[in-house]
PDB file of N, CA, C and O in Angstrom:
ATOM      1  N   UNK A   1      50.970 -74.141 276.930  1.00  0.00           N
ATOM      2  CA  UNK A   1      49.553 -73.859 276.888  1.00  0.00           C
ATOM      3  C   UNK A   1      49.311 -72.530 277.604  1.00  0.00           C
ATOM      4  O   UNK A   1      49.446 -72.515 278.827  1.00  0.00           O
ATOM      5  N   UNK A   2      48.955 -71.373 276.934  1.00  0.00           N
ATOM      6  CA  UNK A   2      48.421 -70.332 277.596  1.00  0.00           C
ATOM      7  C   UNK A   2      47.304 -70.232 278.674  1.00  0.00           C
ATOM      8  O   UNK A   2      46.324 -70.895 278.333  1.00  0.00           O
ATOM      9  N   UNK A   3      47.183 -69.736 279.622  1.00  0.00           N
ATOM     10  CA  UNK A   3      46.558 -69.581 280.692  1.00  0.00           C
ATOM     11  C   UNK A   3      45.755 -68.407 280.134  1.00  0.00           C
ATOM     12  O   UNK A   3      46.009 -67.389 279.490  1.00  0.00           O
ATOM     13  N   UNK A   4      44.481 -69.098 280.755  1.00  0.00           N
ATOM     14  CA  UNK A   4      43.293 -67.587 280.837  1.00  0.00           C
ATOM     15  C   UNK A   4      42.919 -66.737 281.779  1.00  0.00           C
ATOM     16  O   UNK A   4      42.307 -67.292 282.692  1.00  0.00           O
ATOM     17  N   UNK A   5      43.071 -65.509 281.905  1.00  0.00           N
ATOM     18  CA  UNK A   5      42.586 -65.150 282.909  1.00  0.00           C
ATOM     19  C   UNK A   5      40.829 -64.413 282.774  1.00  0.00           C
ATOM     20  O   UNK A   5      40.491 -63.254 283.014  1.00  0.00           O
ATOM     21  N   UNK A   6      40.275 -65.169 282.474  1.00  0.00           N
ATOM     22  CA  UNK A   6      38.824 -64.581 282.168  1.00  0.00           C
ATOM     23  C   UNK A   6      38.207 -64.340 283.563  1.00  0.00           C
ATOM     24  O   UNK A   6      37.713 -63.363 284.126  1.00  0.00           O
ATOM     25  N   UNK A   7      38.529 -66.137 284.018  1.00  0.00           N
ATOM     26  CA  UNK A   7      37.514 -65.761 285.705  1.00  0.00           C
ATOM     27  C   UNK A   7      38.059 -64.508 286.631  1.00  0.00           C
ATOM     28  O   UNK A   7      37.432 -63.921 287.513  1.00  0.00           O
ATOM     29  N   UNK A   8      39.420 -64.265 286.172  1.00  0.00           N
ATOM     30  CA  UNK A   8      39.669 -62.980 287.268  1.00  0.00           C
ATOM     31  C   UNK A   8      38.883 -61.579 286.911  1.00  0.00           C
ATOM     32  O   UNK A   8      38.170 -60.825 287.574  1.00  0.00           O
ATOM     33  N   UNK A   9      39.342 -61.588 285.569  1.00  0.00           N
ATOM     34  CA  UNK A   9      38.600 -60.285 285.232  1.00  0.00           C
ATOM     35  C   UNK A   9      36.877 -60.109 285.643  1.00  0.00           C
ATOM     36  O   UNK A   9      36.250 -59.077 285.884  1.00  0.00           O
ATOM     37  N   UNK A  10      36.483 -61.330 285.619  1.00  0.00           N
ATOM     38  CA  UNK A  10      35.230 -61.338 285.836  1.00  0.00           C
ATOM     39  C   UNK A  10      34.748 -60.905 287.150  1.00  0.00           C
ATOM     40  O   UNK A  10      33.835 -60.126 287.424  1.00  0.00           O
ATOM     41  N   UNK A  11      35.812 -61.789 288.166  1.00  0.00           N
ATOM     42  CA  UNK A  11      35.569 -61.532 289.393  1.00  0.00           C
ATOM     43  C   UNK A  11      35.541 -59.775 289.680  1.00  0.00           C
ATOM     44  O   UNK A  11      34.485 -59.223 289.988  1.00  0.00           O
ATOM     45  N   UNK A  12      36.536 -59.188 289.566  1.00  0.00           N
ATOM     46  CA  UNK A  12      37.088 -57.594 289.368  1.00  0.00           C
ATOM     47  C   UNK A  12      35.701 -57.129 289.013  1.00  0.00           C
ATOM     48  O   UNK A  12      34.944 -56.710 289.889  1.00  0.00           O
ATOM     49  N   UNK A  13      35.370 -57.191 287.812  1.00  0.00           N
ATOM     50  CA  UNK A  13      34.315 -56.746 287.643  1.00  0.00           C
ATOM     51  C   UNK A  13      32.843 -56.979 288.660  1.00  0.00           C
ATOM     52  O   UNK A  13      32.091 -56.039 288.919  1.00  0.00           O
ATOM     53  N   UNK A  14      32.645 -58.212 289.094  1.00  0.00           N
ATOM     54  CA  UNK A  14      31.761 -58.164 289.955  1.00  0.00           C
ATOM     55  C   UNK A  14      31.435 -57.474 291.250  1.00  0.00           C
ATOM     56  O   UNK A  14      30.375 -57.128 291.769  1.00  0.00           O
ATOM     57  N   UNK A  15      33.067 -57.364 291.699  1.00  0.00           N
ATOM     58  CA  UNK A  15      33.603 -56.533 293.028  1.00  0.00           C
ATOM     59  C   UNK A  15      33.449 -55.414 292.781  1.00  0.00           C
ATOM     60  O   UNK A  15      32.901 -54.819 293.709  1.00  0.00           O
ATOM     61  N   UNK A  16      33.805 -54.476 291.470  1.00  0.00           N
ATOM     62  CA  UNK A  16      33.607 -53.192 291.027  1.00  0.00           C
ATOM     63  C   UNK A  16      32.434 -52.854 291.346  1.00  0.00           C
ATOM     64  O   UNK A  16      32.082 -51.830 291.933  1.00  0.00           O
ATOM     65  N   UNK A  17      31.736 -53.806 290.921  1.00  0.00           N
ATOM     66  CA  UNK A  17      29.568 -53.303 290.424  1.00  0.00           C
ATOM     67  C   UNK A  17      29.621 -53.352 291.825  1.00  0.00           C
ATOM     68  O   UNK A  17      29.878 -52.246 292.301  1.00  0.00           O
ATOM     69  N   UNK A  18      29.461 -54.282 292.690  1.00  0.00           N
ATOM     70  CA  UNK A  18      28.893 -54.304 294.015  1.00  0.00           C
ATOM     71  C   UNK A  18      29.547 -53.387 294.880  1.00  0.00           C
ATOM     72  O   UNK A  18      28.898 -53.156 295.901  1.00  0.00           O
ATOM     73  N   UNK A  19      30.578 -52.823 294.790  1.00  0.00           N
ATOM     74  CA  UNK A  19      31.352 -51.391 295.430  1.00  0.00           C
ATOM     75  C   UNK A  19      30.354 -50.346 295.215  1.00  0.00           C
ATOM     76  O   UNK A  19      29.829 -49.647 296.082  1.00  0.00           O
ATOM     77  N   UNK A  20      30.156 -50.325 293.959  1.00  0.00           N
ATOM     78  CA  UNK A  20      29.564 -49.000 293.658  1.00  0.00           C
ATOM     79  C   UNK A  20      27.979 -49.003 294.119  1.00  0.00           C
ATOM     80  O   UNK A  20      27.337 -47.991 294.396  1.00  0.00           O
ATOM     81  N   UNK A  21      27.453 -50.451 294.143  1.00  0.00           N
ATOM     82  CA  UNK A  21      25.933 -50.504 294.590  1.00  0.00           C
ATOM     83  C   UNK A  21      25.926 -50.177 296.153  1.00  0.00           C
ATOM     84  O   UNK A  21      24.961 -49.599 296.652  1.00  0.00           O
ATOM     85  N   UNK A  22      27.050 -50.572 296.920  1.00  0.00           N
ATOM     86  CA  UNK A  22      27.299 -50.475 298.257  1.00  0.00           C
ATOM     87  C   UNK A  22      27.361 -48.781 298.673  1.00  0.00           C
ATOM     88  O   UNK A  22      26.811 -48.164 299.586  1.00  0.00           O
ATOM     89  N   UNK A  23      28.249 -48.354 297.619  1.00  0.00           N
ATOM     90  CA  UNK A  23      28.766 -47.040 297.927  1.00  0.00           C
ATOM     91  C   UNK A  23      27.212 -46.104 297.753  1.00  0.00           C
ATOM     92  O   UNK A  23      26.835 -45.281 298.587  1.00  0.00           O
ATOM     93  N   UNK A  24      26.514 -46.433 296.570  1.00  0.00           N
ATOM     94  CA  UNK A  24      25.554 -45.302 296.178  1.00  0.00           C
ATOM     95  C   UNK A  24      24.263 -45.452 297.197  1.00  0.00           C
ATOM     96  O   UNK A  24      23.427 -44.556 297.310  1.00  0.00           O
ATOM     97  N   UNK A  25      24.201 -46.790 297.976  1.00  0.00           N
ATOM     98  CA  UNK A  25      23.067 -47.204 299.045  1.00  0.00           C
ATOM     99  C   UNK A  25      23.467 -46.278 300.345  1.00  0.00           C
ATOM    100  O   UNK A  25      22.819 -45.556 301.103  1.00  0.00           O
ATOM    101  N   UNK A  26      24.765 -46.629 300.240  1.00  0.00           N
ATOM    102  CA  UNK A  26      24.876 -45.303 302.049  1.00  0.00           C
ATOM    103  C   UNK A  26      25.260 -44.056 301.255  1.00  0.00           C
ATOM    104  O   UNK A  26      25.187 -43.021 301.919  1.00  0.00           O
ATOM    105  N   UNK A  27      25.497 -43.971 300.490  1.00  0.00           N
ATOM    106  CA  UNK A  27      25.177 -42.060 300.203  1.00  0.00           C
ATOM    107  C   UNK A  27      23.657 -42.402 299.849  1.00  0.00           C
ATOM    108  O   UNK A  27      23.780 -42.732 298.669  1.00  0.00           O
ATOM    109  N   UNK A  28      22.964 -42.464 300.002  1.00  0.00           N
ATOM    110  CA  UNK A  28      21.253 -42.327 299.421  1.00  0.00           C
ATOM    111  C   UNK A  28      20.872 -42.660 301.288  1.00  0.00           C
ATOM    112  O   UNK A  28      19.785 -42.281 301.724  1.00  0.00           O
ATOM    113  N   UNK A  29      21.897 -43.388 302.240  1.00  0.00           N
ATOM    114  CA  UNK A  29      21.082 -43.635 303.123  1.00  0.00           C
ATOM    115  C   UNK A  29      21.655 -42.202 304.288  1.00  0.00           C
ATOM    116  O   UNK A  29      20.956 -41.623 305.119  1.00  0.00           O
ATOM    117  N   UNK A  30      22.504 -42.057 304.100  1.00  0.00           N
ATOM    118  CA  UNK A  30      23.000 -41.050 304.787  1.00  0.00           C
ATOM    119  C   UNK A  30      22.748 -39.709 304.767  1.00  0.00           C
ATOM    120  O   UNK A  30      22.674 -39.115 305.842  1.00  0.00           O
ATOM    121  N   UNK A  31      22.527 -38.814 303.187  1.00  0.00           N
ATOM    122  CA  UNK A  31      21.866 -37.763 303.096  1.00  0.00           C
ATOM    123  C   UNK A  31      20.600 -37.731 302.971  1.00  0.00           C
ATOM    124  O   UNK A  31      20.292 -38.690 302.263  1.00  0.00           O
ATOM    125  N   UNK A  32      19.736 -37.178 303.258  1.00  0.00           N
ATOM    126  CA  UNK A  32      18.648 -36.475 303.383  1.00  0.00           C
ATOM    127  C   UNK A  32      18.259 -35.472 301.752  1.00  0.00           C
ATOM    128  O   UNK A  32      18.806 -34.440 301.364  1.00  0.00           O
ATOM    129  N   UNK A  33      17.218 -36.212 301.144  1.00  0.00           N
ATOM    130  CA  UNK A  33      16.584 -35.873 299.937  1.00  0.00           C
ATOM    131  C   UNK A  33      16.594 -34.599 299.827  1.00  0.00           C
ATOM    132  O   UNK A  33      16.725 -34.033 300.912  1.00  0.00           O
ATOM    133  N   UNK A  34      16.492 -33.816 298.790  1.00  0.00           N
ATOM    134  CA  UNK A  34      16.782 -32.075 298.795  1.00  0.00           C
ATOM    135  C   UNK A  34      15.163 -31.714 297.930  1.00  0.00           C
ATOM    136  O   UNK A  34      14.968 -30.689 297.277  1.00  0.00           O
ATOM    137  N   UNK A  35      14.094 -32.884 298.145  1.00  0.00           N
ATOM    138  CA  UNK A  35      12.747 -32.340 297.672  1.00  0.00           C
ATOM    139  C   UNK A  35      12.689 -31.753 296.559  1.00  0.00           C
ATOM    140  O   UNK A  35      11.749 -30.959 296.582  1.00  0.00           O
ATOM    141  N   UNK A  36      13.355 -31.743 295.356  1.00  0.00           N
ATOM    142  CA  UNK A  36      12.924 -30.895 293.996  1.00  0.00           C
ATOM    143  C   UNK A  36      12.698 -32.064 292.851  1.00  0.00           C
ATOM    144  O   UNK A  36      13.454 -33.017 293.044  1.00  0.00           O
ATOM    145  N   UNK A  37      11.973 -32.190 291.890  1.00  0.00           N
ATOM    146  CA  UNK A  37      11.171 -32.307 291.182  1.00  0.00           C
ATOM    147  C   UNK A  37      11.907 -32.241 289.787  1.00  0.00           C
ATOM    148  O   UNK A  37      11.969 -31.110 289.306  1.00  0.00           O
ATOM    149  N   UNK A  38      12.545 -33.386 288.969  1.00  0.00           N
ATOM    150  CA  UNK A  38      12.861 -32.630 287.576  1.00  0.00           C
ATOM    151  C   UNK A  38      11.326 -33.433 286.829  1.00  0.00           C
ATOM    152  O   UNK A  38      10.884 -34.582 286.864  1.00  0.00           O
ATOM    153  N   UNK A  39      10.774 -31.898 286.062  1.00  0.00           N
ATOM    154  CA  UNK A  39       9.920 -32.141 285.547  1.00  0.00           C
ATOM    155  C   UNK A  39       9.963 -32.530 283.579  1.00  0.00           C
ATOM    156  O   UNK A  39      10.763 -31.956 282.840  1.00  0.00           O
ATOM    157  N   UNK A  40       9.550 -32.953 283.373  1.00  0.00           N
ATOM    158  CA  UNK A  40       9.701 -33.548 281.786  1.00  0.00           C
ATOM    159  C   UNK A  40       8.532 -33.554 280.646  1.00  0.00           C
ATOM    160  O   UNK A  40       7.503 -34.203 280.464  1.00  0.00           O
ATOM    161  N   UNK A  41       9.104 -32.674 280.084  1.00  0.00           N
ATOM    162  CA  UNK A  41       7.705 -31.928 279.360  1.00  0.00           C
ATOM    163  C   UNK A  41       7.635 -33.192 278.144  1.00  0.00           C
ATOM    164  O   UNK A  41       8.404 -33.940 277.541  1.00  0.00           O
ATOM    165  N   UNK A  42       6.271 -32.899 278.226  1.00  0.00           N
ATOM    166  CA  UNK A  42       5.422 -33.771 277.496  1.00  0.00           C
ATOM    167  C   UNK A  42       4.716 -35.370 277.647  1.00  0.00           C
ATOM    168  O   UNK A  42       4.190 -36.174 276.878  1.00  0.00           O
ATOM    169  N   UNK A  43       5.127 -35.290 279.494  1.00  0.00           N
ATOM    170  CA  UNK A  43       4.750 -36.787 280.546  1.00  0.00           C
ATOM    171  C   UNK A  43       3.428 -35.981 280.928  1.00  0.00           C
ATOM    172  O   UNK A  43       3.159 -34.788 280.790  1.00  0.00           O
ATOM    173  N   UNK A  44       2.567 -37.228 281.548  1.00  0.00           N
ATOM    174  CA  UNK A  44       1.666 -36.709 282.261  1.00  0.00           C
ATOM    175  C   UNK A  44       1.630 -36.793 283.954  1.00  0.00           C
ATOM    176  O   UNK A  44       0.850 -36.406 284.825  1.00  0.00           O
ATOM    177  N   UNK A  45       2.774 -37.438 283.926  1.00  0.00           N
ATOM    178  CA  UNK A  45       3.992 -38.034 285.356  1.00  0.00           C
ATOM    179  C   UNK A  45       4.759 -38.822 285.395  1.00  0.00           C
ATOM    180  O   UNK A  45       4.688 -39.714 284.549  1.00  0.00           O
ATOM    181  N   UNK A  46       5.688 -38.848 286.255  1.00  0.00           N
ATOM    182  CA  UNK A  46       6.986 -39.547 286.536  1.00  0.00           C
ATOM    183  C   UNK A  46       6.411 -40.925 286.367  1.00  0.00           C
ATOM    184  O   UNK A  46       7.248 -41.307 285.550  1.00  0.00           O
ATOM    185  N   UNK A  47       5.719 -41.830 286.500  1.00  0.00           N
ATOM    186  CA  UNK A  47       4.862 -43.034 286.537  1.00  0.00           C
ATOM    187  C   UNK A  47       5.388 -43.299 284.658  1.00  0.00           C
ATOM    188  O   UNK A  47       6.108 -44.126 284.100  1.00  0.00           O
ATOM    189  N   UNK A  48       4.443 -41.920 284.108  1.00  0.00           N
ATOM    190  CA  UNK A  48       4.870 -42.454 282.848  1.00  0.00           C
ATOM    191  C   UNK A  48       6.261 -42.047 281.830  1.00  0.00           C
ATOM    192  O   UNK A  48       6.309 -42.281 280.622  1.00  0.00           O
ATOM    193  N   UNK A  49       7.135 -41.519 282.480  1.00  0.00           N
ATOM    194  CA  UNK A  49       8.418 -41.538 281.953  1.00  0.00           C
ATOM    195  C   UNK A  49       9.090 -42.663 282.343  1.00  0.00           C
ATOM    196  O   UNK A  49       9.458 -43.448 281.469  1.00  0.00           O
ATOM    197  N   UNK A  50       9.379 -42.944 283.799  1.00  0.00           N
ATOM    198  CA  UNK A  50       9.286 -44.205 283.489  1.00  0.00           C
ATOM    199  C   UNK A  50       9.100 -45.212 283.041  1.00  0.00           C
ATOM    200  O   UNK A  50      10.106 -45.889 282.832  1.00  0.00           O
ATOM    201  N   UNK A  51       8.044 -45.674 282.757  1.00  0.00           N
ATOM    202  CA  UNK A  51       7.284 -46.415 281.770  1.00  0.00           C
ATOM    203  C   UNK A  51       7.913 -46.522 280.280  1.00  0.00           C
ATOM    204  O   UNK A  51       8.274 -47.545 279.699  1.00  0.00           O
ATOM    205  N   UNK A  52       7.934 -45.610 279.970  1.00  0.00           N
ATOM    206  CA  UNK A  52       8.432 -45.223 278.202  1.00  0.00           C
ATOM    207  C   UNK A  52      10.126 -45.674 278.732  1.00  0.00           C
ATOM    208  O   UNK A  52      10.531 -46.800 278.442  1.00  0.00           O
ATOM    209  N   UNK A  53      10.884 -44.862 279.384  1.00  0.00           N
ATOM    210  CA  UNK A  53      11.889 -45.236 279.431  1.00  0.00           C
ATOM    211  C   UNK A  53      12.315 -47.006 279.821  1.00  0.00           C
ATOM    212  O   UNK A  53      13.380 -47.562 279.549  1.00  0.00           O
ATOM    213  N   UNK A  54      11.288 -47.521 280.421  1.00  0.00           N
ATOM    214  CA  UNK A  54      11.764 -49.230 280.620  1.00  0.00           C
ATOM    215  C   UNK A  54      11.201 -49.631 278.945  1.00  0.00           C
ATOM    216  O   UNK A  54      11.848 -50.455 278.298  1.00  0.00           O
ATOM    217  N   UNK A  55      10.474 -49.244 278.593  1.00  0.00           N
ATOM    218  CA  UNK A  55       9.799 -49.674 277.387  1.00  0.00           C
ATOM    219  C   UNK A  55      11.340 -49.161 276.412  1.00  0.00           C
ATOM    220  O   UNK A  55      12.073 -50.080 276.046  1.00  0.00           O
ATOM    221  N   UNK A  56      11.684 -47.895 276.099  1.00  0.00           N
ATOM    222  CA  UNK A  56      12.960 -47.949 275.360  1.00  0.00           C
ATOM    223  C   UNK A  56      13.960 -48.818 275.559  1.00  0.00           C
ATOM    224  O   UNK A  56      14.604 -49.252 274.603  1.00  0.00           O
ATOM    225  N   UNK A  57      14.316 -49.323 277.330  1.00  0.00           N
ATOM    226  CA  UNK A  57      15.190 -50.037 277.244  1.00  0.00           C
ATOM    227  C   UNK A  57      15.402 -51.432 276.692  1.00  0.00           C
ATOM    228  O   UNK A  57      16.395 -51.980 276.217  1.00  0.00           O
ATOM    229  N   UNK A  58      13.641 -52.002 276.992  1.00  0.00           N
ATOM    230  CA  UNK A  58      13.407 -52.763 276.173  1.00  0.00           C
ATOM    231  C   UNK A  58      14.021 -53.049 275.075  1.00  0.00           C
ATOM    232  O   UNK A  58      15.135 -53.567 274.994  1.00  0.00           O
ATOM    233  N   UNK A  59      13.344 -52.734 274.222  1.00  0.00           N
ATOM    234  CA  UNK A  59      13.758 -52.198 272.567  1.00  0.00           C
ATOM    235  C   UNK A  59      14.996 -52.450 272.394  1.00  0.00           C
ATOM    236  O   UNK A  59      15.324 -53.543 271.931  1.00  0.00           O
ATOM    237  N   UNK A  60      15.972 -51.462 272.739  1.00  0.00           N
ATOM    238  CA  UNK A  60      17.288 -51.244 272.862  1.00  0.00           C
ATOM    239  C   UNK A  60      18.586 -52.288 272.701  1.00  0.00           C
ATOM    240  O   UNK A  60      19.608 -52.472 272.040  1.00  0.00           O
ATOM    241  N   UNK A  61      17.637 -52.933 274.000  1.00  0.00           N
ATOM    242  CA  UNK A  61      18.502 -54.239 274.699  1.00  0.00           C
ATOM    243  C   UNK A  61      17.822 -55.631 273.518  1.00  0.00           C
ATOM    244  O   UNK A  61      18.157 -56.815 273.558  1.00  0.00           O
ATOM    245  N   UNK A  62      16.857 -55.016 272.594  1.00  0.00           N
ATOM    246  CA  UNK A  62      16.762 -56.617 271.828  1.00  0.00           C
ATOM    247  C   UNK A  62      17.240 -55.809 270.580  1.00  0.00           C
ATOM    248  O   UNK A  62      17.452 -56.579 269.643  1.00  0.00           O
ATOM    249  N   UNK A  63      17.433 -54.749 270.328  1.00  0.00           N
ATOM    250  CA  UNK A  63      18.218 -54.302 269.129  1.00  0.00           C
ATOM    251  C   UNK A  63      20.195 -54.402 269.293  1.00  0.00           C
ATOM    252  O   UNK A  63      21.084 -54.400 268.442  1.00  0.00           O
ATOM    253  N   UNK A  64      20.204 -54.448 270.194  1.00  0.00           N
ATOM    254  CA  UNK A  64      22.048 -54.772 270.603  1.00  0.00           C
ATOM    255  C   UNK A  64      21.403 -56.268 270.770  1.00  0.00           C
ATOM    256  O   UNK A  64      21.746 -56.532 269.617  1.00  0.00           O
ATOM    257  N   UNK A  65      20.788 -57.440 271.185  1.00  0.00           N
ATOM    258  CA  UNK A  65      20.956 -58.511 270.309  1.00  0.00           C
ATOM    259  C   UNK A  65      20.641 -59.255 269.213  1.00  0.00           C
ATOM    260  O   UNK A  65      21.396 -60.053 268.658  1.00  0.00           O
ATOM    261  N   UNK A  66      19.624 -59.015 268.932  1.00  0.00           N
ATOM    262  CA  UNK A  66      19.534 -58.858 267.641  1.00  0.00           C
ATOM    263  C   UNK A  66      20.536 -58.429 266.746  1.00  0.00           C
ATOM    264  O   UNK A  66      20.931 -59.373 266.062  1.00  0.00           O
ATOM    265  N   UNK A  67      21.229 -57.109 266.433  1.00  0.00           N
ATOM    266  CA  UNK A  67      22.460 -57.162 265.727  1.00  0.00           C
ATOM    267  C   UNK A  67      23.859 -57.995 266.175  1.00  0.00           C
ATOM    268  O   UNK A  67      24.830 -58.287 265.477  1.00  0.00           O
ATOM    269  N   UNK A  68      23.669 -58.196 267.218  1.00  0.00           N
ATOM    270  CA  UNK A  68      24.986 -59.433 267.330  1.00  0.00           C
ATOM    271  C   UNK A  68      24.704 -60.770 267.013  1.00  0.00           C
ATOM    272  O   UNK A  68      25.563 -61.593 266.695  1.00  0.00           O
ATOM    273  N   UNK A  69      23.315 -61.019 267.111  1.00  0.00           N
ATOM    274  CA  UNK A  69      22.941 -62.342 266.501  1.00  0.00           C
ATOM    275  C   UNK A  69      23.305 -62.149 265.017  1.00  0.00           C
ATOM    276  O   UNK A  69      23.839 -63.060 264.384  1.00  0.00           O
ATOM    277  N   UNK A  70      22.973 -60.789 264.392  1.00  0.00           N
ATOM    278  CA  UNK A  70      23.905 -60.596 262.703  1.00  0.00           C
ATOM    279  C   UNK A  70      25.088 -60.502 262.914  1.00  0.00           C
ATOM    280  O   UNK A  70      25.545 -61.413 262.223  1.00  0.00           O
ATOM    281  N   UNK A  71      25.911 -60.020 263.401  1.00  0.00           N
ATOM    282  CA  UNK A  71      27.207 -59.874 263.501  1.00  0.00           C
ATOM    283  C   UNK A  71      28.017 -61.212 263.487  1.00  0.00           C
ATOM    284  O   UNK A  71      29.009 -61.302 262.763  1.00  0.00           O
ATOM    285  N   UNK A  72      27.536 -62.445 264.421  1.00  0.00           N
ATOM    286  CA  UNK A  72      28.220 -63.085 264.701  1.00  0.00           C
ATOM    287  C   UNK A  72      27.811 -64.364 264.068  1.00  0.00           C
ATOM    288  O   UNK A  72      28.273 -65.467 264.361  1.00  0.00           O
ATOM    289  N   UNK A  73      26.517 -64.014 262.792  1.00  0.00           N
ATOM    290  CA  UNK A  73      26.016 -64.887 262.088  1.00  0.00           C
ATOM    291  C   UNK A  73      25.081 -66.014 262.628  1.00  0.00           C
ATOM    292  O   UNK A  73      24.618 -66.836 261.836  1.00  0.00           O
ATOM    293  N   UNK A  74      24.676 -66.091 264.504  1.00  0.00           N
ATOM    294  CA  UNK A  74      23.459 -66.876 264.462  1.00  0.00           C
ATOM    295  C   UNK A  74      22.171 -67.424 264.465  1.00  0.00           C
ATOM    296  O   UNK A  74      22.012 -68.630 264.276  1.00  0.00           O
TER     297      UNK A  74
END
C-alpha cells in the first residue's frame, strides 16, 4: 500500500507562508516608510483603487471556480 505524503507537503507549505508573513512584518517594522506616493491615473484615490482591485479579485477568484467546477464536471 503506498503511503501519502500530502499532510507533509501541506505542513511545508504552511511553514513557508508564515516565514514569509513573519519575515515581511519585521522588515515593515524595522524600516522606516520612505513617504512617496505611487499615483494611478484615472482613481480619484487610493480608497478607490483599492476598492476596484478587491472587487477584481472578487471576480477572478469566482471565475478560477467556476471553471474548475467545468473542468472537473460539478
Amino acid at each position: 500500500m503506498p503511503t501519502t505524503r500530502g499532510g507533509v507537503g501541506l505542513i511545508a507549505a504552511v511553514i513557508a507562508g508564515a516565514a514569509v508573513a513573519i519575515g515581511l512584518g519585521v522588515f515593515g517594522r524595522v524600516h522606516d516608510p520612505q513617504f512617496f506616493a505611487i499615483n494611478v491615473a484615472g482613481f480619484s484615490s487610493p480608497t478607490a483603487v483599492k476598492s476596484w482591485m478587491a472587487t477584481l479579485s472578487v471576480v477572478l477568484a469566482l471565475f478560477q471556480l467556476g471553471s474548475a467546477m467545468v473542468m472537473y464536471r460539478l
